[in-house]
C-alpha positions as CSV (number, residue, x, y, z in Angstrom):
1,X,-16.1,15.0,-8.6
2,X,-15.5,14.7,-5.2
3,X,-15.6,16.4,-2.1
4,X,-12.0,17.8,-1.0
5,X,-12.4,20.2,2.0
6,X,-13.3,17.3,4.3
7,X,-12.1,14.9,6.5
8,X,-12.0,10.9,5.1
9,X,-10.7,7.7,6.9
10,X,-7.9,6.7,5.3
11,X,-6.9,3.8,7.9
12,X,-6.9,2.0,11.3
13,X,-3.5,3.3,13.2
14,X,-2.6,-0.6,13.7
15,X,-2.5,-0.8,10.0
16,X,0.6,1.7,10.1
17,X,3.6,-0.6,11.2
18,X,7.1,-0.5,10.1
19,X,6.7,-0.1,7.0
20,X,4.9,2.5,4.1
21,X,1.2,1.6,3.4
22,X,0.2,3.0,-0.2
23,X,-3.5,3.6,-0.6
24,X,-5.7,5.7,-3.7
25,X,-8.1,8.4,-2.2
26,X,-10.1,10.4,-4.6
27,X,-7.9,8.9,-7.0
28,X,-4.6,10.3,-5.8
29,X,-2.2,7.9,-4.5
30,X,-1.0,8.5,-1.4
31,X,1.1,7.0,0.4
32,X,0.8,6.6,5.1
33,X,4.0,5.9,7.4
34,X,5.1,6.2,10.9
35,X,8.3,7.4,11.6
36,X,10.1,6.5,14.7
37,X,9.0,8.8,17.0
38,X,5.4,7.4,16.2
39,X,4.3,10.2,13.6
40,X,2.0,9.5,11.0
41,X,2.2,11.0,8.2
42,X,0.9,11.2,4.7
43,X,2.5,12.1,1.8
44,X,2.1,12.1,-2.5
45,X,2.9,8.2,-3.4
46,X,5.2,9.6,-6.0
47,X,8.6,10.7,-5.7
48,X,9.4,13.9,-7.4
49,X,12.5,12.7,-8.7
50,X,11.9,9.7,-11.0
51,X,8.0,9.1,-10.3
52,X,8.6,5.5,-7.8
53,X,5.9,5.1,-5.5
54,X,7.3,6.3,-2.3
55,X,5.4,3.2,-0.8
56,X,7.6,0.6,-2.5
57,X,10.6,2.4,-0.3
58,X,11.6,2.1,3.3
59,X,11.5,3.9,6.6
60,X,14.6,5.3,8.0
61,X,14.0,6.6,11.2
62,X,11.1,9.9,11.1
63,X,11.9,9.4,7.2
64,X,10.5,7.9,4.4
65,X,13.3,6.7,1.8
66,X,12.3,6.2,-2.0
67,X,13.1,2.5,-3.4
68,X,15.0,3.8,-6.9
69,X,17.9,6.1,-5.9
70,X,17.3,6.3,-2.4
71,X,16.2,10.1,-1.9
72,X,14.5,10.7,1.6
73,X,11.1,12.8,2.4
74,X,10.4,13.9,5.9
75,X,6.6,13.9,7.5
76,X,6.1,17.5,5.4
77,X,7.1,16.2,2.1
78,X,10.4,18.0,2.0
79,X,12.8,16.2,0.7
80,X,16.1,16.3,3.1
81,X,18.3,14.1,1.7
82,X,20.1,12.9,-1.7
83,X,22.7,10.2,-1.6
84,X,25.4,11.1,-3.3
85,X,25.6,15.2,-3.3
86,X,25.4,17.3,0.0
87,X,22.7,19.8,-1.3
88,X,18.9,18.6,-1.8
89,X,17.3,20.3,-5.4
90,X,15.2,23.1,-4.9
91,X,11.7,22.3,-4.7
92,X,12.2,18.7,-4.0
93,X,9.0,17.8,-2.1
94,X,6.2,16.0,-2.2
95,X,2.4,16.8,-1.1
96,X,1.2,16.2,2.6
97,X,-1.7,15.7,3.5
98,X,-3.2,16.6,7.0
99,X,-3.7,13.8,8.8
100,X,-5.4,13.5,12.0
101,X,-5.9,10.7,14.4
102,X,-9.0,10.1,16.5
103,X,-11.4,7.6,17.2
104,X,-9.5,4.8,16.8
105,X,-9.2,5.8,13.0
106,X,-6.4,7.6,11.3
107,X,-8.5,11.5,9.1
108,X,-7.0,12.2,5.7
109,X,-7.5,15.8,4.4
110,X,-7.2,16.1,0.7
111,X,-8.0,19.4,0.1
112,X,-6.4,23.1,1.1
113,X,-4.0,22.2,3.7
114,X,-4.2,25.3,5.1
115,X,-8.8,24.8,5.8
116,X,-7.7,21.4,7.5
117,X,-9.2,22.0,10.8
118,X,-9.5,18.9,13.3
119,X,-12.6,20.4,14.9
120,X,-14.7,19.3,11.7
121,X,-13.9,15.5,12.4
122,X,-17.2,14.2,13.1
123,X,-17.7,13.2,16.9
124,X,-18.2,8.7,17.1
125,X,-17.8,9.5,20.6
126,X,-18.4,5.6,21.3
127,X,-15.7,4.4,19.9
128,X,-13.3,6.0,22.5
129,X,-16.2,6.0,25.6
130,X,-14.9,3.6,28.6
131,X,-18.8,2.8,28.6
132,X,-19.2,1.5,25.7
133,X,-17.1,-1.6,23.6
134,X,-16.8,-1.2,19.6
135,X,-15.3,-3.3,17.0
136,X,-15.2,-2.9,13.2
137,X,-13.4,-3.3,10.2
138,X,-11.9,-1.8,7.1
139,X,-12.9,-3.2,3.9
140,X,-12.1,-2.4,0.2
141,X,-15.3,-2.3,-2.3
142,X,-15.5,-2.5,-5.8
143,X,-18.5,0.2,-6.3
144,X,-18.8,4.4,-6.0
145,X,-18.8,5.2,-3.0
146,X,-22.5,6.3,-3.2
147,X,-24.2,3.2,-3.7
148,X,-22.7,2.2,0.0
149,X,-24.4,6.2,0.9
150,X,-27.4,4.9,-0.2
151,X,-27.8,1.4,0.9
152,X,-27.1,2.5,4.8
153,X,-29.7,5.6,4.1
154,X,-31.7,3.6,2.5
155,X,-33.7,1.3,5.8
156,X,-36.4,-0.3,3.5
157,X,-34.5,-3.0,2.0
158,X,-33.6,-4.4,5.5
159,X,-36.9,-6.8,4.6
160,X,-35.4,-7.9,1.5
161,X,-31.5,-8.1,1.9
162,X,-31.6,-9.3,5.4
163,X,-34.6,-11.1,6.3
164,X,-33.4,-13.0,9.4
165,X,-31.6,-10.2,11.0
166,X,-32.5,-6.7,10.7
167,X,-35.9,-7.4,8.1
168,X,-38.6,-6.9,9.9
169,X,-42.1,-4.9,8.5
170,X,-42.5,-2.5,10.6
171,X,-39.5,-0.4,8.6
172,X,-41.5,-0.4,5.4
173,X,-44.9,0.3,7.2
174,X,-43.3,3.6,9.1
175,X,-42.6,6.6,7.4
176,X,-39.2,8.3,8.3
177,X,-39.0,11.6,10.0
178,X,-36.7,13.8,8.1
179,X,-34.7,16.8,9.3
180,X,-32.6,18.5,6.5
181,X,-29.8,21.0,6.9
182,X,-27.7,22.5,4.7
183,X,-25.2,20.3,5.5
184,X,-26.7,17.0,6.8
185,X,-29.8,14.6,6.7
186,X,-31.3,13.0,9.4
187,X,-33.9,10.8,9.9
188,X,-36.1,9.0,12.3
189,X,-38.1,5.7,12.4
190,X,-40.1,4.6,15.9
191,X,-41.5,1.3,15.4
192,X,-43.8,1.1,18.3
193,X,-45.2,-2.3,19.6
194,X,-43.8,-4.5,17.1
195,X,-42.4,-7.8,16.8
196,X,-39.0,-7.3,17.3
197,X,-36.2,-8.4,14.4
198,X,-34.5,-11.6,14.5
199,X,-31.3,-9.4,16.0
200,X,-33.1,-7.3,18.4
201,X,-35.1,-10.4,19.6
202,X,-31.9,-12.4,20.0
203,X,-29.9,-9.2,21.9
204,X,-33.0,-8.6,24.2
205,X,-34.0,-11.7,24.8
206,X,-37.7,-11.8,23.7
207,X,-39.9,-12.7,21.0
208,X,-42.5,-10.8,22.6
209,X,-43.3,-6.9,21.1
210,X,-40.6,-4.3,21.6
211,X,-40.8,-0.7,20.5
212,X,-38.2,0.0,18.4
213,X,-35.9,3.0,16.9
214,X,-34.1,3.7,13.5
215,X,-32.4,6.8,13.7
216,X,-29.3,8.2,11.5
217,X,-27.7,11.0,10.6
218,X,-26.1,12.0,7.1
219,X,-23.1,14.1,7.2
220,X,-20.9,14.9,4.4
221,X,-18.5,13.0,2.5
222,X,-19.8,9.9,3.6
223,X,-20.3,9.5,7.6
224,X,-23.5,7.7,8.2
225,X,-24.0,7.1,11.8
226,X,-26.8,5.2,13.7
227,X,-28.6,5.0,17.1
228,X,-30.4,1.9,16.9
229,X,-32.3,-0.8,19.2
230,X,-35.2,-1.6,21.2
231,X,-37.2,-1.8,24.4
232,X,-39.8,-4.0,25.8
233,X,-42.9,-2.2,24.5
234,X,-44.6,0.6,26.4
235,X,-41.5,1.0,28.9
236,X,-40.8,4.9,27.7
237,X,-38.0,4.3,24.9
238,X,-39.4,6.8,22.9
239,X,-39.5,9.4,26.0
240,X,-35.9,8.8,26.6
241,X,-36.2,5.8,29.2
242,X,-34.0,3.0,27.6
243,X,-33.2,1.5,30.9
244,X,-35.5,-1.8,29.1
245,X,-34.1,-2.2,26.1
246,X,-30.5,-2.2,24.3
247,X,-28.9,0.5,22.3
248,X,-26.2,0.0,19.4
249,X,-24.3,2.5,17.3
250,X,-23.3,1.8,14.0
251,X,-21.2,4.1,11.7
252,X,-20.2,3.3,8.3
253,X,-17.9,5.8,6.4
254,X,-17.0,5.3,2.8
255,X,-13.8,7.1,1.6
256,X,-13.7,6.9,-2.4
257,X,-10.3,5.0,-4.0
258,X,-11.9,5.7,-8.2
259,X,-14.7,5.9,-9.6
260,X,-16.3,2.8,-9.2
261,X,-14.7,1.2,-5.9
262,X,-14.2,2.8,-2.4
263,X,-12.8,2.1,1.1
264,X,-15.4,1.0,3.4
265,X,-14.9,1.7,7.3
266,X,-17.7,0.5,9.4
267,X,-17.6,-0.1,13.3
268,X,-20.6,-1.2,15.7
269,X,-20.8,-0.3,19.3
270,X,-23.0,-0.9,22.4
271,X,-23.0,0.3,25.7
272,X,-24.3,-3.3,27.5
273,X,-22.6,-6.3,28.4
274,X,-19.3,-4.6,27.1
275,X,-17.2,-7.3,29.3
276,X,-18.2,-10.2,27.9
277,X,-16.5,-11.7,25.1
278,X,-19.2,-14.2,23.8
279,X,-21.6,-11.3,23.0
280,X,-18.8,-9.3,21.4
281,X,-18.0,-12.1,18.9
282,X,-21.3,-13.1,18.4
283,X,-22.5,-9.9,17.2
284,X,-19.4,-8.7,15.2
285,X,-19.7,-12.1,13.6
286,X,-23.7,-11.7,12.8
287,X,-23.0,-7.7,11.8
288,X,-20.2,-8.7,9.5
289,X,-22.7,-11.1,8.0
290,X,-25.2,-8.0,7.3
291,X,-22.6,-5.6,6.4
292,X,-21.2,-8.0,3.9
293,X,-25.1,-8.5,2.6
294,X,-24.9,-4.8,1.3
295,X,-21.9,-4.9,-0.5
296,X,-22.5,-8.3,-2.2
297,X,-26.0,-5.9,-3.5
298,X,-23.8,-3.1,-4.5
299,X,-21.6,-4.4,-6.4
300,X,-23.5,-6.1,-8.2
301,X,-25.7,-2.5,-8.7
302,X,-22.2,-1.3,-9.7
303,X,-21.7,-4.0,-12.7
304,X,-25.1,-3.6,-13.9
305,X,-24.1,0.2,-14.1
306,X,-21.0,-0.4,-15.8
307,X,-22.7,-2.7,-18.2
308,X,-25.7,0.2,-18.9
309,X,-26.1,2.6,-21.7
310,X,-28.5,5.0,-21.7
311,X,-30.4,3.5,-18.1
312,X,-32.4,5.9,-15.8
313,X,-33.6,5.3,-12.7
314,X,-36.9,5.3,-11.4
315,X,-37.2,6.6,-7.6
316,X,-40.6,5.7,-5.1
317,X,-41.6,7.6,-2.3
318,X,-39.4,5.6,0.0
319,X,-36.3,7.3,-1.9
320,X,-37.2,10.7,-0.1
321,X,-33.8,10.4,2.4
322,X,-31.8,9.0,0.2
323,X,-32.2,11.9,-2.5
324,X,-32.1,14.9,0.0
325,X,-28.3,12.9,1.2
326,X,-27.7,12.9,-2.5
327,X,-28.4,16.8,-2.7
328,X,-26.8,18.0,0.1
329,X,-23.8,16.4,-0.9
330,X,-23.9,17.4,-4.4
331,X,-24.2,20.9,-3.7
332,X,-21.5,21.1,-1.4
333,X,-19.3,19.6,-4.1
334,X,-20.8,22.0,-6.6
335,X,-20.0,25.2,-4.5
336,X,-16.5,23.8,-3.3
337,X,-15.6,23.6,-6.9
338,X,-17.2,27.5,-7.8
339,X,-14.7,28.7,-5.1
C-alpha cells in the first residue's frame, strides 16, 4: 500500500518535450505532456476507448491524441474530439492528476484531486535560491522504494559503503539526536573535532580536524532532505557560525513505480563557489559515484528479498531512525486507507 494524499516527483520539466512521456507511479500508468501553450499535464495512460496507452500517441496542439483511432484528451482528461462523428461519447475521459511544478521538479498528486493542495509540496528552497547552485538527476531503481528510505536514514553505513568519501568513524561513534512528529523524523549527528571525510577534507581543504554535522529530516512519502558539512574545528559551527566551513544540501526523493523498483530523484546543492564550473563537476561527478554506491546495495537487498521465504530481520540499536521513519509512514498509510 502506498501513500496517496501526497505529493511525488514524477519528472524534471526538461524531460517533457514534444512529445507524451509514459511513466508507472504507485503502479498506475500515467502518462505527462505539454501542450502548446506550455501546460503540463497528467493524465490516465489508457484511453477510455480501446485501452492504447495514450503515451504511444501524439500532441496536437494543448491536446493529447490517442495512437489507435485517433480520439483526443485535453489537459483535464476530457475527451473533446472523435474523428469521424461530431459528438464526443458521454463520459469519455480519462483521470488527471494534479500536477504541480516547483523546484525545478515537476509534483504528481495521486490521490483525491479535490485534497491536492500545492502548499504541502515540501520547501528544497535551494534548488531555486540565486545563492546557491544545485544539480541532480533522475534515476530508475529496481528495489521498493523503502530500502532507498532507509539507506539515506540510515548514516552508519557511510563507513562501509563509502569508505573514501563520506566513511569516516565518527558517524558510528555519535549517537543521533532524534525529534519525532507525527508526521516527520529528524535527526542530528555533531561530530566535533574529528578528522574530517575524504569529501569534506577535499571540499575544505584540510586534513586537519573539522567539526562536523549530519542532519536530516524525514517527511512523508519519501523526501529525505540533508544539511550537511563542516568547519575548521572550534570555529562555532555548532552555535550557528559556518562562516569556516562549507555547507551542502542533499535531497533524495523516491517516488514508487511497483512493488519492487521506484523512481529515484536526488539533487545536491551548495551555497560556495557556485560560479565555478570545475567544483560543480567534480562534485556531481564524486556524488553520483556515492549515490550510485547505495543503489548497487539495494538492489542487491531487493534480490535477496525476492529470493527469501520465511526471512526476518534482526534490527541493532543503530536502526532507531530508521524504524520511527518506518512508523510514521506506515501509520499515515494505515489511517489514509481507514478514511
Amino acid at each position: 500500500m502506498y501513500l496517496r494524499n501526497c505529493w511525488y516527483i514524477a519528472a524534471s520539466p526538461d524531460e517533457i518535450d514534444e512529445g507524451p512521456l509514459g511513466r508507472t507511479f504507485l503502479g498506475d500508468a500515467v502518462v505527462l505532456f505539454r501542450g502548446a501553450d506550455g501546460t503540463v499535464a497528467a493524465l490516465e495512460d489508457r484511453c477510455c476507448h480501446r485501452s492504447l496507452p495514450l503515451s504511444m500517441g501524439q500532441v496536437k496542439g494543448n491536446q493529447l491524441q490517442c495512437g489507435y483511432h485517433g480520439l483526443e484528451f485535453d489537459a483535464s482528461g476530457s475527451c473533446v474530439a472523435v474523428p469521424g462523428q461530431s459528438l464526443v461519447p458521454p463520459g469519455a475521459a480519462v483521470r488527471r492528476y494534479p500536477l504541480v511544478e516547483r523546484h525545478g521538479w515537476l509534483w504528481i498528486w495521486m490521490g483525491d484531486v479535490d485534497a491536492a493542495d500545492p502548499d504541502l509540496i515540501p520547501d528544497i528552497f535551494w534548488r531555486d535560491d540565486p545563492d546557491w547552485v544545485a544539480w541532480g538527476a533522475h534515476w530508475q531503481v529496481r528495489c521498493a522504494y523503502n530500502l532507498l528510505i532507509d539507506i539515506q536514514l540510515d548514516n552508519t553505513h557511510a563507513p562501509y559503503v563509502h569508505p573514501d568519501t563520506l566513511g569516516s568513524g565518527a558517524i558510528t561513534d555519535t549517537p543521533p539526536v532524534v525529534e519525532r512528529t507525527p508526521t516527520s523524523v529528524s535527526a542530528a549527528r555533531w561530530m566535533m573535532d574529528v578528522v574530517p571525510s575524504p569529501t569534506f577534507a577535499r571540499a575544505l581543504g584540510t586534513e586537519e580536524n573539522v567539526d562536523r554535522w549530519l542532519l536530516w529530516e524525514f517527511l512523508p512519502p519519501s523526501l529525505c532532505a540533508f544539511d550537511i558539512g563542516c568547519a575548521h574545528a572550534g570555529t562555532g559551527a555548532e552555535t550557528g557560525d559556518r562562516s569556516q566551513g562549507i555547507t551542502l544540501h542533499t535531497a533524495h526523493f523516491m517516488t514508487p513505480e511497483t512493488e519492487t523498483s521506484c523512481h529515484y530523484f536526488w539533487s545536491v546543492g551548495r551555497n560556495y563557489n557556485i560560479a565555478n564550473t570545475q567544483v560543480t563537476d567534480a562534485m556531481n561527478a564524486e556524488f553520483s559515484r556515492i549515490f550510485r554506491e547505495d543503489v548497487d546495495i539495494v538492489e542487491a537487498q531487493q534480490r535477496s528479498l525476492d529470493s527469501a521465504s520465511g526471512w526476518q530481520p534482526i534490527d541493532v540499536a543503530a536502526d532507531a531512525p530508521v524504524l520511527q521513519a518506518r512508523n510514521v509512514l506506515n501509520t499515515m498509510i494505515a489511517e489514509e486507507a481507514r478514511t
